[in-house]
N, CA and C atoms as an extended XYZ file, in Angstrom:
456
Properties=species:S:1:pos:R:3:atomname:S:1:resname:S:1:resid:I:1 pbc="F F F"
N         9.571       -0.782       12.954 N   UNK     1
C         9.882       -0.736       11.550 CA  UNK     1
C         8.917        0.232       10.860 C   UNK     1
N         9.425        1.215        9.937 N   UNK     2
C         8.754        2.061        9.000 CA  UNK     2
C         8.349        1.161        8.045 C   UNK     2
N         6.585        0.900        7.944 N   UNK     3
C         6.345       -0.075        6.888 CA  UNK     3
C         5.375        0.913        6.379 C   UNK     3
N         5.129        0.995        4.617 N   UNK     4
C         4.012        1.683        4.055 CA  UNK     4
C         3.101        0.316        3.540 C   UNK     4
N         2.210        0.365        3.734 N   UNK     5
C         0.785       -0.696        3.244 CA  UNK     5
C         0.303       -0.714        1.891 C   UNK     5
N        -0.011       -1.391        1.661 N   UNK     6
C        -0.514       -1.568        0.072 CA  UNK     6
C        -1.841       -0.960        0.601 C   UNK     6
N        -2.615       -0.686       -0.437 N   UNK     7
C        -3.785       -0.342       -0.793 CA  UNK     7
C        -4.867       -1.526       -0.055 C   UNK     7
N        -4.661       -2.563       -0.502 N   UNK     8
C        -5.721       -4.003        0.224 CA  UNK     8
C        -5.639       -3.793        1.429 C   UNK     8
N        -4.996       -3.159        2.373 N   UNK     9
C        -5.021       -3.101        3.752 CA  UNK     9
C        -5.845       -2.539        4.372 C   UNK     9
N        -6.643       -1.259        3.595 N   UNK    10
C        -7.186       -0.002        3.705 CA  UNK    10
C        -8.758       -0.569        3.902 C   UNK    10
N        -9.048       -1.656        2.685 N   UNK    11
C       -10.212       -1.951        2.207 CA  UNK    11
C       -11.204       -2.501        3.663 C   UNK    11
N       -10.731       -3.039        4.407 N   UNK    12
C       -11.392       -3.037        5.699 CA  UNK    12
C       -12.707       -2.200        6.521 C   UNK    12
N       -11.860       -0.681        5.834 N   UNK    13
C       -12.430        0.366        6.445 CA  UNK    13
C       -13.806        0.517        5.715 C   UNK    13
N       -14.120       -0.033        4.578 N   UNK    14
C       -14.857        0.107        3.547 CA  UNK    14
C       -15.904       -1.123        4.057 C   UNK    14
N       -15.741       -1.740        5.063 N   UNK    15
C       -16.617       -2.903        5.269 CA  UNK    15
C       -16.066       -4.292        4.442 C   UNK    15
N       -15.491       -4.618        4.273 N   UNK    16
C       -14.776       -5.086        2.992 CA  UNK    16
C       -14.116       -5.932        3.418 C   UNK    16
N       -14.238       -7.154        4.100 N   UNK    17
C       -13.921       -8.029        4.342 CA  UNK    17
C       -12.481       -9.073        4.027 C   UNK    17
N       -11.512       -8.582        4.374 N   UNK    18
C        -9.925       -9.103        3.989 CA  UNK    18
C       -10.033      -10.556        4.501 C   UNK    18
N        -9.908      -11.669        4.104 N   UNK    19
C        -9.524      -12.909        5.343 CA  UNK    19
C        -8.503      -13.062        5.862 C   UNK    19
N        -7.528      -12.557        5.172 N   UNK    20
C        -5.781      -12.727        5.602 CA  UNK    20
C        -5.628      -11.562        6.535 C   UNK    20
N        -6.637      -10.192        6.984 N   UNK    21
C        -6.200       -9.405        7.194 CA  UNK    21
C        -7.608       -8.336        7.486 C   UNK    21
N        -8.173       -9.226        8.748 N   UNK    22
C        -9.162       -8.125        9.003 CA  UNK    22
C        -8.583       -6.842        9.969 C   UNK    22
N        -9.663       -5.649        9.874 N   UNK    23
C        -9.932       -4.327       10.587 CA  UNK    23
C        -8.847       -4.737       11.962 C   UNK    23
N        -9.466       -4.768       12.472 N   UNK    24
C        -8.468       -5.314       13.759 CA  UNK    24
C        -7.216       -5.020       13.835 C   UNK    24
N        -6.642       -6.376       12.711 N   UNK    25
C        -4.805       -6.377       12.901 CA  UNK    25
C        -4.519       -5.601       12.303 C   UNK    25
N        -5.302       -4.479       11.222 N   UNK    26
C        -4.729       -3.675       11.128 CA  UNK    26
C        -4.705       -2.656       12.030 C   UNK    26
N        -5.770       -2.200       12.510 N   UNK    27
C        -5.527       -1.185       13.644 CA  UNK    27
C        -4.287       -1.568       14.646 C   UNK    27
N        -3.945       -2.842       15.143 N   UNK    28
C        -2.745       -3.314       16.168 CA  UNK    28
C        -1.839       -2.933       15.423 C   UNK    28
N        -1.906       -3.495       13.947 N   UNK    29
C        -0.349       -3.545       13.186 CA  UNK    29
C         0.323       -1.777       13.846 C   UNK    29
N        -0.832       -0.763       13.343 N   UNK    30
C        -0.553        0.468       13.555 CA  UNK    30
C        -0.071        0.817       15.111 C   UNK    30
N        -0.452       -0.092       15.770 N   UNK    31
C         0.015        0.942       17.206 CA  UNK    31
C         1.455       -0.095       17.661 C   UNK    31
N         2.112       -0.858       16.586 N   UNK    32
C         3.209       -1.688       16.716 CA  UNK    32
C         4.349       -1.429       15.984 C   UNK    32
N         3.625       -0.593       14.473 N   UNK    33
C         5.142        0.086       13.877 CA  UNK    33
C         4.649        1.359       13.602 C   UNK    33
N         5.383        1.857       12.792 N   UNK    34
C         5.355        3.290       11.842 CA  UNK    34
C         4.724        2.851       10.654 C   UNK    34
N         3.909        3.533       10.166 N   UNK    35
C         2.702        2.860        9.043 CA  UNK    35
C         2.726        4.221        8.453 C   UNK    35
N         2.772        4.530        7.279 N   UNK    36
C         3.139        5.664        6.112 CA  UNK    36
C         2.112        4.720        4.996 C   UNK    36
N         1.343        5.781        4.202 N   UNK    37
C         0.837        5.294        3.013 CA  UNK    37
C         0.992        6.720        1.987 C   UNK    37
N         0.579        5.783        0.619 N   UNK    38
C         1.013        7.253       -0.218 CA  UNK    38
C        -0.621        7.375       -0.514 C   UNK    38
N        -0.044        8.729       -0.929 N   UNK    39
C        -1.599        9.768       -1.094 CA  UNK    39
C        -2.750        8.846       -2.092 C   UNK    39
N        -1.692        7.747       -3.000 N   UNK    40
C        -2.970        6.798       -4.050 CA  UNK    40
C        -4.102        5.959       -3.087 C   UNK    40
N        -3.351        5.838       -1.673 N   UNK    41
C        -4.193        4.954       -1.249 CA  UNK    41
C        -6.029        5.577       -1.316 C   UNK    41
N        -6.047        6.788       -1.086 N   UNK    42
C        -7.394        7.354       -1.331 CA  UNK    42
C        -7.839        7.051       -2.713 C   UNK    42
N        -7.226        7.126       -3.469 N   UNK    43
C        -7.679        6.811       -5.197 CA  UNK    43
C        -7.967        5.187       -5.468 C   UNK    43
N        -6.716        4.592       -4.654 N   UNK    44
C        -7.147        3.385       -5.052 CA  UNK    44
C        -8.546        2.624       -4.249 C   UNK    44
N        -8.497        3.104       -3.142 N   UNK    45
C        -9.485        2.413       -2.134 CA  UNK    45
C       -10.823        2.986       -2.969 C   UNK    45
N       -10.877        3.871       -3.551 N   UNK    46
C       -12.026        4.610       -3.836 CA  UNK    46
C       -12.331        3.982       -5.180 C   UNK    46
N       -11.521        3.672       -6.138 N   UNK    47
C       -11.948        3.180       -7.178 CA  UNK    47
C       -12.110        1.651       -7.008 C   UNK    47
N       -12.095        0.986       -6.136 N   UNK    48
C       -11.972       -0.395       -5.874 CA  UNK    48
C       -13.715       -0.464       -4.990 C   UNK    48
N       -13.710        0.358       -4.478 N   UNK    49
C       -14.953        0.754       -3.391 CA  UNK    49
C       -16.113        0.948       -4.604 C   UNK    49
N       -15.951        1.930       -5.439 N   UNK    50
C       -16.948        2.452       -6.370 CA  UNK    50
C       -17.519        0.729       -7.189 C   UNK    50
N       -16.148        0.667       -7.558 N   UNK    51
C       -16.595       -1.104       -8.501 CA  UNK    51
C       -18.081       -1.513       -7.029 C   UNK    51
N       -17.522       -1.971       -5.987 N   UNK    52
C       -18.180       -2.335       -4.722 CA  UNK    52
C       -19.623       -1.741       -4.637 C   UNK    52
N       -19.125       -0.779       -4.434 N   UNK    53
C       -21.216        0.044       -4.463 CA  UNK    53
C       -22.142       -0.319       -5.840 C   UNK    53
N       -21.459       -0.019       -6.937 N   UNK    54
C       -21.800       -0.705       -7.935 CA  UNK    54
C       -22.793       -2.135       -7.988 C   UNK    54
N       -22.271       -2.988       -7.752 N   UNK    55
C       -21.738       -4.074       -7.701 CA  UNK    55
C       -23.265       -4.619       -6.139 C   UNK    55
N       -23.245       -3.856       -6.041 N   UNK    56
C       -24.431       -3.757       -4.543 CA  UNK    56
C       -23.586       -4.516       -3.405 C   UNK    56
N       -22.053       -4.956       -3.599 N   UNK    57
C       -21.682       -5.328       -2.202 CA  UNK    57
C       -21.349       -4.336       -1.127 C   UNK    57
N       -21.572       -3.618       -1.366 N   UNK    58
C       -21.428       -2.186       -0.238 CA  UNK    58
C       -22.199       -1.172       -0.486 C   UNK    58
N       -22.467       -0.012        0.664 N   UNK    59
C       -23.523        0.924       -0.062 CA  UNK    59
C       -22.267        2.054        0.205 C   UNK    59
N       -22.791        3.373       -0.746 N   UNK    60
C       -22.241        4.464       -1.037 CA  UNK    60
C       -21.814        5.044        0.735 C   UNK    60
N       -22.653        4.530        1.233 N   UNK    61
C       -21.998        5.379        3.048 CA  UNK    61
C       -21.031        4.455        3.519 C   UNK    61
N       -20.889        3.359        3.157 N   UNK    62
C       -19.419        2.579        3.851 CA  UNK    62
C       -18.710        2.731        2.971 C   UNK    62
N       -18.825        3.427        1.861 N   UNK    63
C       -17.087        3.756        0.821 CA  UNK    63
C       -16.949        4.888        1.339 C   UNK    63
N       -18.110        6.521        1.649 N   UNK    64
C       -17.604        7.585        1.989 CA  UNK    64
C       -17.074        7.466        3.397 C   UNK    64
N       -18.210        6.479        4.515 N   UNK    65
C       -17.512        6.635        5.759 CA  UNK    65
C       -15.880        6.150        6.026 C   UNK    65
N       -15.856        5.456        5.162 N   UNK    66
C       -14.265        4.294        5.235 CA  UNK    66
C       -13.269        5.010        4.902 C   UNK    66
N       -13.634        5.879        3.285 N   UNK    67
C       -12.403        6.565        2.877 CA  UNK    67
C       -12.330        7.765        3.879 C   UNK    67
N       -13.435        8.884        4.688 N   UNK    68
C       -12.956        9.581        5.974 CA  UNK    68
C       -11.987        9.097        6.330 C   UNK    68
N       -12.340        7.328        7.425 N   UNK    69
C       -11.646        6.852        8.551 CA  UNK    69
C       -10.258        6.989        7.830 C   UNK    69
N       -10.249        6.462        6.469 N   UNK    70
C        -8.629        6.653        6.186 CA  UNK    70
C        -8.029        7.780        6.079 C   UNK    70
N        -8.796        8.233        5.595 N   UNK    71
C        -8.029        9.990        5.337 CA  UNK    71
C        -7.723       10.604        7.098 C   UNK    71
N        -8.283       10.330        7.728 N   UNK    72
C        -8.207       10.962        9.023 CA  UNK    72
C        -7.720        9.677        9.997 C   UNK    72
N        -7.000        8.970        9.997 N   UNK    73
C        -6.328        7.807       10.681 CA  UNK    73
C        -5.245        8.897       11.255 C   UNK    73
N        -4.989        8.301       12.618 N   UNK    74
C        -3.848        9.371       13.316 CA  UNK    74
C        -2.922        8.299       13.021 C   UNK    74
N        -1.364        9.390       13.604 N   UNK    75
C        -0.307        8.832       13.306 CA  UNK    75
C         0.147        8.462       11.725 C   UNK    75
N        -0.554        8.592       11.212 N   UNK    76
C         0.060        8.051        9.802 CA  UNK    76
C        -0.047        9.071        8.828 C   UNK    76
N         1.846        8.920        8.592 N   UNK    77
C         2.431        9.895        7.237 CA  UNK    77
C         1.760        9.532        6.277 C   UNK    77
N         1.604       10.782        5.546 N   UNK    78
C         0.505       10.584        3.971 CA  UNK    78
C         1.900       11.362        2.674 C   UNK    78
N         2.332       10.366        2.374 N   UNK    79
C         3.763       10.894        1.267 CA  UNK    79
C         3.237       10.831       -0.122 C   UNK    79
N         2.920       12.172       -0.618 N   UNK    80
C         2.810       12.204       -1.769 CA  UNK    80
C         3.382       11.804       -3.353 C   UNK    80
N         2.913       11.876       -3.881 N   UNK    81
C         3.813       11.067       -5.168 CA  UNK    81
C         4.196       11.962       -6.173 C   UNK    81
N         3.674       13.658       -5.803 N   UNK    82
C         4.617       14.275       -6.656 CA  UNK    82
C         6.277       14.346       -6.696 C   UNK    82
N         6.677       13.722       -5.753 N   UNK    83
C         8.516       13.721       -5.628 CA  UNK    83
C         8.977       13.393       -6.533 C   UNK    83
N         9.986       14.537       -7.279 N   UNK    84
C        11.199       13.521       -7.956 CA  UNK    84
C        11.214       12.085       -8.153 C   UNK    84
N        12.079       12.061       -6.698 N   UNK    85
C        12.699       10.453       -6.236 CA  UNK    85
C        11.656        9.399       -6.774 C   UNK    85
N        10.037        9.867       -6.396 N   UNK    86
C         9.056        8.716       -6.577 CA  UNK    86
C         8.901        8.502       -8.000 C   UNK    86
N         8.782        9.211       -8.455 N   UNK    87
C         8.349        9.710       -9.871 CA  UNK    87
C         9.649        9.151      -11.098 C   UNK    87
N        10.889        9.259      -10.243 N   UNK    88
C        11.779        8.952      -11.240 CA  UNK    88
C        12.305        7.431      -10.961 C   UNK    88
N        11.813        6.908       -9.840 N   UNK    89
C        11.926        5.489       -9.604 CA  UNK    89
C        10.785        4.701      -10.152 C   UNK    89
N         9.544        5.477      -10.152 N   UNK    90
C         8.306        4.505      -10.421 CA  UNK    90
C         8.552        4.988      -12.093 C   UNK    90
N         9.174        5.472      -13.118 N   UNK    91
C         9.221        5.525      -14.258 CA  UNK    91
C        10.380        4.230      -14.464 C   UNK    91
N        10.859        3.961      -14.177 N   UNK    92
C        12.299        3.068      -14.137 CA  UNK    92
C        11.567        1.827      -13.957 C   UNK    92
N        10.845        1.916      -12.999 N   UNK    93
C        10.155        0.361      -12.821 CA  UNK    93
C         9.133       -0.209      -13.607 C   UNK    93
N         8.442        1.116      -14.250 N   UNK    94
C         7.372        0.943      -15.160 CA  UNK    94
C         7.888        0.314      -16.179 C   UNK    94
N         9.245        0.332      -16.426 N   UNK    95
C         9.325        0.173      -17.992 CA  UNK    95
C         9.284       -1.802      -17.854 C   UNK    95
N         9.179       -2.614      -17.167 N   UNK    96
C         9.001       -3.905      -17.008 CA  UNK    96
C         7.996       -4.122      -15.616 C   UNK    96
N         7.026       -3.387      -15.578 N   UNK    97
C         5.501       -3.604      -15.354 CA  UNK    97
C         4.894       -2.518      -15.068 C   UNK    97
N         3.376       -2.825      -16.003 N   UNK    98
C         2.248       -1.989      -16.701 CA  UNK    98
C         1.778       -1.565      -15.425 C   UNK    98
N         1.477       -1.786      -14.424 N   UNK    99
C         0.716       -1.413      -13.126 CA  UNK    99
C         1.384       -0.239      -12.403 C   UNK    99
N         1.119        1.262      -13.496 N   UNK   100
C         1.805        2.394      -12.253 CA  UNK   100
C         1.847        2.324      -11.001 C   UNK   100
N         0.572        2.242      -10.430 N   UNK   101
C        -0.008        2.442       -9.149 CA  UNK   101
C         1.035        1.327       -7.939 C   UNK   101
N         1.261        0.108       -8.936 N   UNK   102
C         2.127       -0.766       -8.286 CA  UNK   102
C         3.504       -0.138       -8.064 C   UNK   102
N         3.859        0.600       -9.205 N   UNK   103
C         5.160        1.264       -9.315 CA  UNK   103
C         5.351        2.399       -8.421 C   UNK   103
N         4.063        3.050       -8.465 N   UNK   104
C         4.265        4.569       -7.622 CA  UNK   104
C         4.237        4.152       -5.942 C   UNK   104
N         3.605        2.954       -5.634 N   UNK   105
C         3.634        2.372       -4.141 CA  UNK   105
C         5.003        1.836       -3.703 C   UNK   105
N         5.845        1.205       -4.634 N   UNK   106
C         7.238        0.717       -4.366 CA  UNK   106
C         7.769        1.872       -4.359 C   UNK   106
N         7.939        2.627       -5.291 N   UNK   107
C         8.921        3.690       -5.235 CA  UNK   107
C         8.656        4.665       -4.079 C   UNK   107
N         7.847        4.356       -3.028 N   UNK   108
C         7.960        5.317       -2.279 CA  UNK   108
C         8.088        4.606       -1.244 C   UNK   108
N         7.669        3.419       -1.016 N   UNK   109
C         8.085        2.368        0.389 CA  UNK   109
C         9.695        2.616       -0.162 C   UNK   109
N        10.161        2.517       -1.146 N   UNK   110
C        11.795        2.614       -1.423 CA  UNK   110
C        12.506        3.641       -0.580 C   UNK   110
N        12.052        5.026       -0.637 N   UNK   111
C        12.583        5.972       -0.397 CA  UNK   111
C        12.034        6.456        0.657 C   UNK   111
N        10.828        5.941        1.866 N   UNK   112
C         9.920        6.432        2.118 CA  UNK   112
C        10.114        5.489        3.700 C   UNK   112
N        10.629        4.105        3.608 N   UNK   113
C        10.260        3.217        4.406 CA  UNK   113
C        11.295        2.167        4.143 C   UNK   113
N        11.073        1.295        5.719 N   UNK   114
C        12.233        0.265        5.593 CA  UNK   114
C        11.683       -1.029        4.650 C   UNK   114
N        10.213       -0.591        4.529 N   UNK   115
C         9.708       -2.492        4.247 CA  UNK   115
C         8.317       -1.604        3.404 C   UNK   115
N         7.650       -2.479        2.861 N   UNK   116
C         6.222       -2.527        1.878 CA  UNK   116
C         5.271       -4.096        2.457 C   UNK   116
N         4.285       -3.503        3.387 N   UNK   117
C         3.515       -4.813        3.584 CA  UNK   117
C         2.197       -4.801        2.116 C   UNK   117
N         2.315       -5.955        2.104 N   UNK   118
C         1.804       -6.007        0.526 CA  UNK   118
C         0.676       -7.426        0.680 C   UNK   118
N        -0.356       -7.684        0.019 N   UNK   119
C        -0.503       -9.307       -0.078 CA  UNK   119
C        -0.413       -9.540       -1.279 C   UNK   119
N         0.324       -9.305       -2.323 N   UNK   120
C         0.397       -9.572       -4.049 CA  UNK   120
C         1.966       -9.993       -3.638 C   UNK   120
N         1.754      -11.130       -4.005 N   UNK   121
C         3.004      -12.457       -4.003 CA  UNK   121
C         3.395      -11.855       -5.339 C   UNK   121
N         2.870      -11.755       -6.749 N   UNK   122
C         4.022      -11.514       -7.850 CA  UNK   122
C         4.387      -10.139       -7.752 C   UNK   122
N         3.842       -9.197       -6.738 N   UNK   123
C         4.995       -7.800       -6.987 CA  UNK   123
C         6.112       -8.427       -5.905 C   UNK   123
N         5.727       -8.841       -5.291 N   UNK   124
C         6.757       -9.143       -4.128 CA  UNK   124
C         7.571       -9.721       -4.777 C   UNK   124
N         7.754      -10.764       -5.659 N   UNK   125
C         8.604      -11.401       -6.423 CA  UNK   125
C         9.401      -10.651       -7.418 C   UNK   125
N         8.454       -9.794       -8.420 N   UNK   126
C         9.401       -9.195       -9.045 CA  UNK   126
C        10.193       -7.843       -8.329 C   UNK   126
N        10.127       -7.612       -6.992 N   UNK   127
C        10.663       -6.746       -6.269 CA  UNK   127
C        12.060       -7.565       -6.136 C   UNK   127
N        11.919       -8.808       -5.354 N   UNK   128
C        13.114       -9.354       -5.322 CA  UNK   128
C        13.931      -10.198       -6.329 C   UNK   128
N        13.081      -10.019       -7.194 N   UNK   129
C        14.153      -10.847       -8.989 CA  UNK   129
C        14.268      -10.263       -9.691 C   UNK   129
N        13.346       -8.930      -10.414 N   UNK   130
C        13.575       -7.754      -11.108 CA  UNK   130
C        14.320       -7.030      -10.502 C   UNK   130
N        13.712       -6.197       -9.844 N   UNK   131
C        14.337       -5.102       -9.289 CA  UNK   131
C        15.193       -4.815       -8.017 C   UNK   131
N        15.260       -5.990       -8.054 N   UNK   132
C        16.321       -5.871       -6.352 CA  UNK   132
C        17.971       -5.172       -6.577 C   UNK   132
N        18.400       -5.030       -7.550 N   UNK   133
C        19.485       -4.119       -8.047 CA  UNK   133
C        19.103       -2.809       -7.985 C   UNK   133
N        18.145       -2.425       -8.147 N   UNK   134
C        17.904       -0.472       -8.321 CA  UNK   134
C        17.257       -0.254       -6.776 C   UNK   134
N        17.053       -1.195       -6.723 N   UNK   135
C        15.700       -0.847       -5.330 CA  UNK   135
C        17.567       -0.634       -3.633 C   UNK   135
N        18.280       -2.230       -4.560 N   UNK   136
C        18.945       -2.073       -3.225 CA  UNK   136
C        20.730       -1.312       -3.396 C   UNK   136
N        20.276       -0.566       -4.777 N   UNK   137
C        21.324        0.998       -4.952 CA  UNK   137
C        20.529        1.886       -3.988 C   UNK   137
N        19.429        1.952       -4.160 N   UNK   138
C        18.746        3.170       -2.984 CA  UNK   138
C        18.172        3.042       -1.335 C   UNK   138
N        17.948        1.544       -1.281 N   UNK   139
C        17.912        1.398        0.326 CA  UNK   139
C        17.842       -0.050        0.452 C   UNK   139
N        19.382       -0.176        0.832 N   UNK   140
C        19.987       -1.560        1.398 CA  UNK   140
C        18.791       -2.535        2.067 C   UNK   140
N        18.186       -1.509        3.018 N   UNK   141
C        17.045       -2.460        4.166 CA  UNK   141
C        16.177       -2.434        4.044 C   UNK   141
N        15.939       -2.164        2.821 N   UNK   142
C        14.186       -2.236        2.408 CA  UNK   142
C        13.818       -3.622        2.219 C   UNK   142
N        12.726       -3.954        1.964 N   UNK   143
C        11.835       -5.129        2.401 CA  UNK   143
C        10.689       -5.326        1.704 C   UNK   143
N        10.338       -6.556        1.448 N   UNK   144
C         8.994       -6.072        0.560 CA  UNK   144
C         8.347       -7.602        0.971 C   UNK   144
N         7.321       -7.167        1.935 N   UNK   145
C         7.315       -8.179        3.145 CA  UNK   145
C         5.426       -8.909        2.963 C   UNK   145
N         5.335      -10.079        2.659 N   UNK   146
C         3.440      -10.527        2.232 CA  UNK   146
C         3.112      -10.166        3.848 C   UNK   146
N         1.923      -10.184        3.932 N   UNK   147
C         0.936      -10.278        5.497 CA  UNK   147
C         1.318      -11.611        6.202 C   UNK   147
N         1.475      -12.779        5.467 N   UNK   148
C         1.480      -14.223        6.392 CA  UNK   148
C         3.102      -13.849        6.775 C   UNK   148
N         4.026      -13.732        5.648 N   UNK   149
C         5.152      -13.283        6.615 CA  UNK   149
C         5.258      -12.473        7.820 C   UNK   149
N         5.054      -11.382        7.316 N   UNK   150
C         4.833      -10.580        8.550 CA  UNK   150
C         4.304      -10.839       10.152 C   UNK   150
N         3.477      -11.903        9.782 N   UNK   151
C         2.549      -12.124       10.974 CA  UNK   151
C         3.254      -13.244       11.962 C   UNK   151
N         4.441      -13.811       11.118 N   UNK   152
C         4.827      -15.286       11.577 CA  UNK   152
C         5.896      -14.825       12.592 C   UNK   152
């Protein structure tokens, strides 16, 4: 399955401790499907990381070494968000929730991928009660799938 990852998946690499979802299964997840992320994942991991160094739970060399490992992860498509398609789907979705970044990540697992592994239970929800009409005019088999699902 072509799945693109949320942003929380990434944070691993950062030292960053997931419980639902350490370093590990993600590296397996990757050598088990097709794993695509969009180009925010560098922005978001980085501004989530910066809070972190800040914050003294991480130092400045496990946000630069982490965001490398991501930027340079083999096998994995990096789909930008200047597209049309993304751009004119994540405006559509924006208009009933404030979280671009949430918007610009769906709209490209939309057009981009069969499924969105995610761990945010209310996008997942309003994927399938909001927007499951526009999402499934543009791809019938898309998916918008939490980590415990996935794993079961």
């Amino acid at each position: 399955m072509k799945l693109l990852l949320d942003s929380s998946f990434f944070m691993p690499f950062l030292a960053v401790d997931i419980v639902q979802c350490p370093r590990k299964a993600i590296l397996e997840l990757m050598t088990k499907e097709e794993i695509i992320r969009s180009e925010l994942v560098i922005f978001e991991v980085s501004a989530k990381g910066s809070k972190l160094v800040n914050n003294g739970e991480i130092s400045i060399e496990e946000l630069t070494q982490g965001i490398t490992a991501i930027q340079y992860l083999e096998k994995m498509e990096t789909i930008p968000i200047h597209y049309t398609e993304i751009q004119a789907l994540a405006s559509e979705l924006r208009k009933s929730h404030s979280n671009l970044i949430d918007c610009l990540m769906v709209a490209t697992a939309v057009y981009y991928a069969e499924g969105m592994l995610t761990l945010d239970k209310e996008l997942k929800k309003k994927v399938h009660e909001e927007w499951n009409d526009i999402i499934e005019s543009i791809n019938k088999e898309f998916k918008m799938i939490l980590w415990g699902e996935y794993k079961k």
